[in-house]
C-alpha positions as CSV (number, residue, x, y, z in Angstrom):
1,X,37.4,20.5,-11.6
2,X,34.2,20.0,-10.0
3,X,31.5,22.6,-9.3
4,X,28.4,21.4,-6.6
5,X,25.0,22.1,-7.2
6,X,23.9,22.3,-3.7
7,X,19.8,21.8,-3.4
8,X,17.0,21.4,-0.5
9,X,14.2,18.3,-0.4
10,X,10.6,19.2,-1.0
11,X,11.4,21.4,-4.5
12,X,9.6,18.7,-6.4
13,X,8.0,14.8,-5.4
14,X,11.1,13.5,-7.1
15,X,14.1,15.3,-5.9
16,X,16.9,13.1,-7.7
17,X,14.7,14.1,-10.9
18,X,14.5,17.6,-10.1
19,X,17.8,18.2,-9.3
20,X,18.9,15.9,-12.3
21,X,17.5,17.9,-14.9
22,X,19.4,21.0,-13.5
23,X,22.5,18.6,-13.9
24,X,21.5,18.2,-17.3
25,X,20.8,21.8,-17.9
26,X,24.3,22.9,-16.4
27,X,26.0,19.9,-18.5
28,X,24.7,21.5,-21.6
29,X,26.1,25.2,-20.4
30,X,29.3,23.9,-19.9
31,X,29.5,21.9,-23.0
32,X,29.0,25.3,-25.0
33,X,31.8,26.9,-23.5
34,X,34.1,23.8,-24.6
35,X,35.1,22.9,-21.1
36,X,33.2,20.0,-20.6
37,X,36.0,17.8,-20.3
38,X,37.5,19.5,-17.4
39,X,34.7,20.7,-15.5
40,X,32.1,19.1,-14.3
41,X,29.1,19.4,-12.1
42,X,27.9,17.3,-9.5
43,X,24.5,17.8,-7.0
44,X,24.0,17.3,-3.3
45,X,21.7,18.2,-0.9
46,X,21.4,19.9,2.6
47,X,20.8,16.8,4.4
48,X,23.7,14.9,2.6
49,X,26.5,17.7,4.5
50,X,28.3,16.7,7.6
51,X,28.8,20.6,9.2
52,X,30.8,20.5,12.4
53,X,32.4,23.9,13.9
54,X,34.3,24.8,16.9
55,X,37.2,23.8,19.2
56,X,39.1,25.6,16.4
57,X,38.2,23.6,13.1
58,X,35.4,24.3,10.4
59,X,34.8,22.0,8.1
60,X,31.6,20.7,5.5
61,X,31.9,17.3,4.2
62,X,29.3,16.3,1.1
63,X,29.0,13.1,1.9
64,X,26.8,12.1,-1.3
65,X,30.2,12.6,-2.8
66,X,32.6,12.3,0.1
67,X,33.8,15.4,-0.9
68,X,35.0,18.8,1.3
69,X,33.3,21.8,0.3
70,X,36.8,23.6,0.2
71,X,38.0,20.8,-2.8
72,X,35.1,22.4,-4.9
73,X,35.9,24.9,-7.6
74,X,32.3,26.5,-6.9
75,X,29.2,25.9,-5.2
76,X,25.5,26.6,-6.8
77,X,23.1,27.2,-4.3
78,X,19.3,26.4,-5.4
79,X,16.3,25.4,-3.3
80,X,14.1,26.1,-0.9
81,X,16.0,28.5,0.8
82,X,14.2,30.3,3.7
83,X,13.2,26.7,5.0
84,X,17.3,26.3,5.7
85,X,18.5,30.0,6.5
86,X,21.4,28.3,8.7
87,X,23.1,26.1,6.8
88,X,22.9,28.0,3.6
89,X,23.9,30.7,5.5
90,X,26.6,28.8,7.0
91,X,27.6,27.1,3.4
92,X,28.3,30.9,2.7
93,X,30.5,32.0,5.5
94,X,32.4,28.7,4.8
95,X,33.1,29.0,1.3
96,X,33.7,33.0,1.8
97,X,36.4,31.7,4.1
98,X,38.0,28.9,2.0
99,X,37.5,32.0,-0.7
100,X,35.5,29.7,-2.8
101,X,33.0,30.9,-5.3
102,X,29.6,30.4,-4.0
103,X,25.9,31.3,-6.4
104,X,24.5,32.6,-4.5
105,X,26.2,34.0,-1.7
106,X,23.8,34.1,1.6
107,X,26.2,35.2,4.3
108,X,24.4,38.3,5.0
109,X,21.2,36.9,6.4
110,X,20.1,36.8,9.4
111,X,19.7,34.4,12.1
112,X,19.7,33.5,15.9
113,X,20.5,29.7,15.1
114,X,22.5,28.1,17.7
115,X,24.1,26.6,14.3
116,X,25.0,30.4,13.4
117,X,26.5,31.5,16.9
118,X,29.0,28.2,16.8
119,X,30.2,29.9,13.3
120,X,30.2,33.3,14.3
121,X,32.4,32.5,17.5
122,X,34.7,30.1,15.5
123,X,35.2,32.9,12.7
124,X,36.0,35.5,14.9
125,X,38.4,34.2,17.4
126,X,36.6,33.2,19.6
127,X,36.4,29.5,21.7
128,X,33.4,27.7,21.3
129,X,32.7,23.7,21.4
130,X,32.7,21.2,18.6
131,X,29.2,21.5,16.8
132,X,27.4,19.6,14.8
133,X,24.0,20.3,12.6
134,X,22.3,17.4,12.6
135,X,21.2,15.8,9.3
136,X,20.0,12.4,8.0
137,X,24.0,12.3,6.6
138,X,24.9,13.0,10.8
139,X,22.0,10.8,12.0
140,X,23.7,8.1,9.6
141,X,27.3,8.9,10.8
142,X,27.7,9.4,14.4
143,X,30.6,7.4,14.9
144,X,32.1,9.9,12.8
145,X,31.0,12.9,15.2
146,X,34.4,14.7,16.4
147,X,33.4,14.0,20.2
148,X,32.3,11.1,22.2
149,X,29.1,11.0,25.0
150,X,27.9,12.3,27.0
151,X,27.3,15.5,24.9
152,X,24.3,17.7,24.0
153,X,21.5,17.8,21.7
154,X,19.6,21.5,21.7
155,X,17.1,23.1,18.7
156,X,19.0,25.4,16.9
157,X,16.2,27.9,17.6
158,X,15.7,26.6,21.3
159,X,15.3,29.4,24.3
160,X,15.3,29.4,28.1
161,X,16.6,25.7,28.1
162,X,14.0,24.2,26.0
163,X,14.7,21.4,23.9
164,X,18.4,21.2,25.2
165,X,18.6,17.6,26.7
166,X,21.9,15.8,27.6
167,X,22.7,12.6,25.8
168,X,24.4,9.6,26.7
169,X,24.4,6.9,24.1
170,X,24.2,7.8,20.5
171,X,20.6,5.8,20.3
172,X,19.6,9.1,22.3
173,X,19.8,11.0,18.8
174,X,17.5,9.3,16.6
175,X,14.7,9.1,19.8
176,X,14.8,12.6,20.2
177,X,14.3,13.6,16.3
178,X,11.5,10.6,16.1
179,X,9.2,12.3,19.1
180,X,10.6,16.0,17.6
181,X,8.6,14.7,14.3
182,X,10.4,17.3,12.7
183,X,9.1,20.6,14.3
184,X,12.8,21.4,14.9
185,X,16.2,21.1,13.9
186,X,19.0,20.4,16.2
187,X,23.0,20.8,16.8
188,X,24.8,18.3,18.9
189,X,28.0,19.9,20.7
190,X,30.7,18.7,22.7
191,X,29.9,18.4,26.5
192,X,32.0,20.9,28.7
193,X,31.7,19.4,32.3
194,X,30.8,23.2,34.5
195,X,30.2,24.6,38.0
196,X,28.3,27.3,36.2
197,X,27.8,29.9,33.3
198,X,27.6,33.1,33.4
199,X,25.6,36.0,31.8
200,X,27.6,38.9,30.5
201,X,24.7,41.5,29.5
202,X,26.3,44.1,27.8
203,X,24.4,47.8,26.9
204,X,27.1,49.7,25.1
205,X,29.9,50.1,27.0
206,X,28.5,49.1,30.0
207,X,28.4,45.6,31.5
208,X,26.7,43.4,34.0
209,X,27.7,40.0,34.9
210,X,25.3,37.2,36.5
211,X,26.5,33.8,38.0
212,X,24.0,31.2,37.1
213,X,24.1,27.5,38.6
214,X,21.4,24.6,37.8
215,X,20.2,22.9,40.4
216,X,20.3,19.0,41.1
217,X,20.7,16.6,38.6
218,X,20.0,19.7,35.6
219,X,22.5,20.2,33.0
220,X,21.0,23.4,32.5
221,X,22.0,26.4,34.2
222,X,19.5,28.9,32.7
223,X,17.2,30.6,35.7
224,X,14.0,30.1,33.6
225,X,14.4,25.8,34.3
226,X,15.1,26.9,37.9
227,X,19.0,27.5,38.0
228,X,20.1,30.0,40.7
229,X,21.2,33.3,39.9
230,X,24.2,35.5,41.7
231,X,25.0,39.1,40.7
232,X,29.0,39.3,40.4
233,X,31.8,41.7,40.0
234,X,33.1,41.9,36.7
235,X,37.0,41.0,37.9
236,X,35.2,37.1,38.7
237,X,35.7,37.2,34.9
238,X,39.2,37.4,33.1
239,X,39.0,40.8,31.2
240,X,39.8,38.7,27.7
241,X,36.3,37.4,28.0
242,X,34.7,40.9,28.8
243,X,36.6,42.2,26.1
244,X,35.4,38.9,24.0
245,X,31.9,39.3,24.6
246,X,31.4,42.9,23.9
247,X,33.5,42.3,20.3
248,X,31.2,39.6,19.1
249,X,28.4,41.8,20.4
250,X,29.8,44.1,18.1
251,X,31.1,42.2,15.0
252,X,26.8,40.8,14.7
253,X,25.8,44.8,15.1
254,X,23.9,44.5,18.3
255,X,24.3,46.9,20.9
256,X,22.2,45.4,23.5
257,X,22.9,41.4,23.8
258,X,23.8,38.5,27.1
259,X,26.5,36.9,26.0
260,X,26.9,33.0,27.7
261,X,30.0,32.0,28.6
262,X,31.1,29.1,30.9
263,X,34.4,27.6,31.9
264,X,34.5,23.7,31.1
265,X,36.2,21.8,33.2
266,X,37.6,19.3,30.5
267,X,39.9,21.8,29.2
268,X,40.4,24.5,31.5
269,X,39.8,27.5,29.5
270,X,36.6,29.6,29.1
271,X,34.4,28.6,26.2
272,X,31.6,30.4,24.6
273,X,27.8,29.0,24.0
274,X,25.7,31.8,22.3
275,X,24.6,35.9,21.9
276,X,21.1,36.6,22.9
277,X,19.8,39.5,21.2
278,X,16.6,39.6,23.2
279,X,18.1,39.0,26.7
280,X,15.8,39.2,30.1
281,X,15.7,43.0,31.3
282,X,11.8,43.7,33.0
283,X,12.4,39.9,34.3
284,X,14.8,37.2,35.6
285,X,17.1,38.1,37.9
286,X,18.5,41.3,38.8
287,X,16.1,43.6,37.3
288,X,17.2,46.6,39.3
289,X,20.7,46.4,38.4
290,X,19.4,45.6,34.8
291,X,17.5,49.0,35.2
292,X,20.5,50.8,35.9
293,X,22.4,49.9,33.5
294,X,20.4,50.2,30.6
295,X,19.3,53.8,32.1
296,X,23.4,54.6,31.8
297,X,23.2,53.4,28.4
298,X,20.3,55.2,27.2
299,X,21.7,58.5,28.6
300,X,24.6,58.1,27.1
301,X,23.1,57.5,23.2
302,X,20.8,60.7,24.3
């Protein structure tokens, strides 16, 4: 049986020191129990796990060990741990779902990573693309990603289209994270080839659906990099996504959220892309009919 000590980079100058006197420490603990020869423990860090979620697998490969995290008996989370909310976070919703033992178990924080939404969708029920978290391990590896190029490369903490860019050759990958210089970190997902996506914003019960289109050459549809906007009834949509959107709304606790979906071409089915908890209402498009419906909502919580 083997248990992984899971750590972060910049805990000490040496990290392979740091984290190997913890070995050492946890090597002693189990030898007084008398189970050292069938247990042992093993370390790895964030940036050594290959995370990819969506299209209807999850799965977190320690590639220090070239281990799943599912084949582990338990996993020890130590570090610095608010500097990598989403993967220790998502670490935690895997192993909760594998039913793994996990020290400690982060699950419950919270986090508007794009890295976060893919889980969130793929946990419950929902379709979302193949996504990646990029690390020096994926950086490493990208013949190894579960999708080809094109595909795209966005911050896990981007908004309004920003840092979302569209890549074609996998030399794309390390250009972007050399000019990033680190200021953010990134997901890589499956390209879904679209006409559009649309903007469920749901208040309560009540729901308003807007149409939004890039224009040109753009990959991005969002009206804040210029993409058009079109107000639409809410039968355009197939009531399984309404009813999809306002459950996810509902299973992170938010009662006033846009929910992006958009239907990709390459597989002709709807697919989801994020929750925005802080969607556009005194701006964007529509503000009006935004007006309205957050007025219904507000009466009826009244």
């Amino acid at each position: 049986m083997h248990i992984l000590l899971l750590g972060t980079k910049g805990i000490a100058a040496d990290n392979d020191l740091y984290y190997g006197q913890y070995l050492d420490f946890f090597h002693k603990a189990v030898e007084s129990t008398g189970t050292s020869e069938t247990l042992e423990v093993v370390h790895a860090l964030v940036d050594d796990l290959f995370i990819a979620v969506g299209d209807g697998n999850f799965s977190i490969r320690d590639m220090r060990n070239n281990r799943e995290l599912s084949d582990y008996s338990a996993v020890i989370i130590r570090g610095h741990i608010h500097e990598h909310v989403d993967v220790v976070k998502t670490v935690s919703m895997y192993l909760n779902e594998a039913n793994i033992p996990v020290v400690n178990d982060y699950s419950m924080f919270r986090t508007a990573s794009k890295l976060i939404q893919a889980v969130h969708f793929q946990i419950y029920g929902l379709p979302v693309a193949q996504t990646v978290f990029v690390t020096p391990a994926v950086a490493a590896n990208l013949d190894k990603l579960p999708f080809g190029f094109p595909c795209i490369m966005k911050a896990t903490n981007g908004s309004h289209g920003n840092y979302n860019y569209k890549l074609q050759g996998p030399e794309e990958v390390s250009k972007i994270l050399e000019e990033d210089g680190d200021k953010h970190s990134f997901v890589l997902q499956r390209f879904m080839p679209n006409d559009c996506d649309y903007r469920v914003l749901i208040a309560g019960d009540g729901v308003l659906i807007i149409k939004r289109s890039a224009l040109g050459d753009s990959h991005l549809n969002n009206t804040s990099q210029g993409g058009d906007a079109e107000l639409i009834d809410a039968s355009a949509l197939p009531l399984e996504i309404i009813e999809q959107s306002k459950h996810i709304v509902e299973k992170i606790k938010m009662t006033i959220a846009g929910v992006d979906v958009l239907y990709d071409k390459s597989t002709g089915k709807y697919s989801f892309l994020e929750v925005n908890s802080q969607p556009q209402l005194m701006t964007g498009a529509f503000v009006e009919e935004k007006a309205k419906l957050i007025g219904t909502f507000l009466a009826s919580i009244a």
